[in-house]
N, C-alpha and C positions, 0 to 999 in steps of 0.2 A: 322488636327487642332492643333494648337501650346498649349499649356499650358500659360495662362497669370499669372498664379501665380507661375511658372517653378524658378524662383530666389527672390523669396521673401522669409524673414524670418520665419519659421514654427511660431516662437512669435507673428509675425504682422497678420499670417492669421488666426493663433488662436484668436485676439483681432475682427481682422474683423466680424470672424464668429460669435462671440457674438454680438457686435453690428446690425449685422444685423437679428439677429434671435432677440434683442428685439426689433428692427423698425419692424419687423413681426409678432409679437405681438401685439405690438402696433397695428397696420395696420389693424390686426384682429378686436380687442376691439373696436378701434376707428373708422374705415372706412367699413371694408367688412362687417360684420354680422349686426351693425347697419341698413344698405344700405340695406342688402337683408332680415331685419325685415320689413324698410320701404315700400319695394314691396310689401311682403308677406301682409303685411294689409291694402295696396293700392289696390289691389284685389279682396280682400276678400268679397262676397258680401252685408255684412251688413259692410261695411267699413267706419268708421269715418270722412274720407275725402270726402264721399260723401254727403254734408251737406241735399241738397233737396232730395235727394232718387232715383237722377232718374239716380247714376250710374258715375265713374270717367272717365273724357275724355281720350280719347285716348292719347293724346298727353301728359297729364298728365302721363299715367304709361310709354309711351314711355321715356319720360324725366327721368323717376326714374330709369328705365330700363340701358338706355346710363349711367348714374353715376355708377349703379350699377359694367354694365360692363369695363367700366373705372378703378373701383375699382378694380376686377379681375384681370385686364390685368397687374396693378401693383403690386399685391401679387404673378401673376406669373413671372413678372422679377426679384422680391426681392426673391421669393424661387429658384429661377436657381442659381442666385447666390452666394447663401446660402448654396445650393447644393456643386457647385464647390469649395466651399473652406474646408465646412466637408469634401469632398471626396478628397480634397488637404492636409487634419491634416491626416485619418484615409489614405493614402498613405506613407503620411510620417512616420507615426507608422509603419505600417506592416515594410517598410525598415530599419526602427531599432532594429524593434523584427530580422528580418531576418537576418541584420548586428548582431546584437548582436550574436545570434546562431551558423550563420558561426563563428564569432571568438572564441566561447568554444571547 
């Protein structure tokens, strides 16, 4: 597997890594914990959603369910690649401690 960040500037992928560690925050705050509060007391069985008592439809938690895991599926693309570019800064470090060392 190739390096896709193999010639990019240690600068750029430092800026990247930031920006996407706050869309992953964000993403947190705004999308996934939200989502999986609203499950969490879409089930619950004294649930608010269930107005007449007699229990939320299936399809109901299924629906909140799919967003939910929708939500997921994009926290875990933004963290892969959130991944690869810290472990693209903290590579390019060690090689400079290591440059560095060899040259004393």
């Amino acid at each position: 597997m190739s390096d896709p960040l193999k010639d990019v500037p240690l600068h750029s992928v430092c800026r990247e890594a930031e920006r996407l560690t706050h869309e992953l925050i964000d993403h947190f705050e705004q999308n996934l914990v939200p989502r999986t509060r609203d499950v969490h007391e879409l089930v619950k069985p004294d649930s608010p959603f269930s107005a007449d008592g007699t229990g939320v439809l299936d399809v109901t938690v299924r629906s909140q369910v799919a967003k939910l895991l929708e939500s997921q599926e994009f926290t875990e693309q933004l963290f892969i690649k959130t991944r690869q570019h810290l472990e693209k800064i903290d590579q390019s470090i060690n090689q400079s401690i290591a440059g560095g060392i060899a040259d004393e």
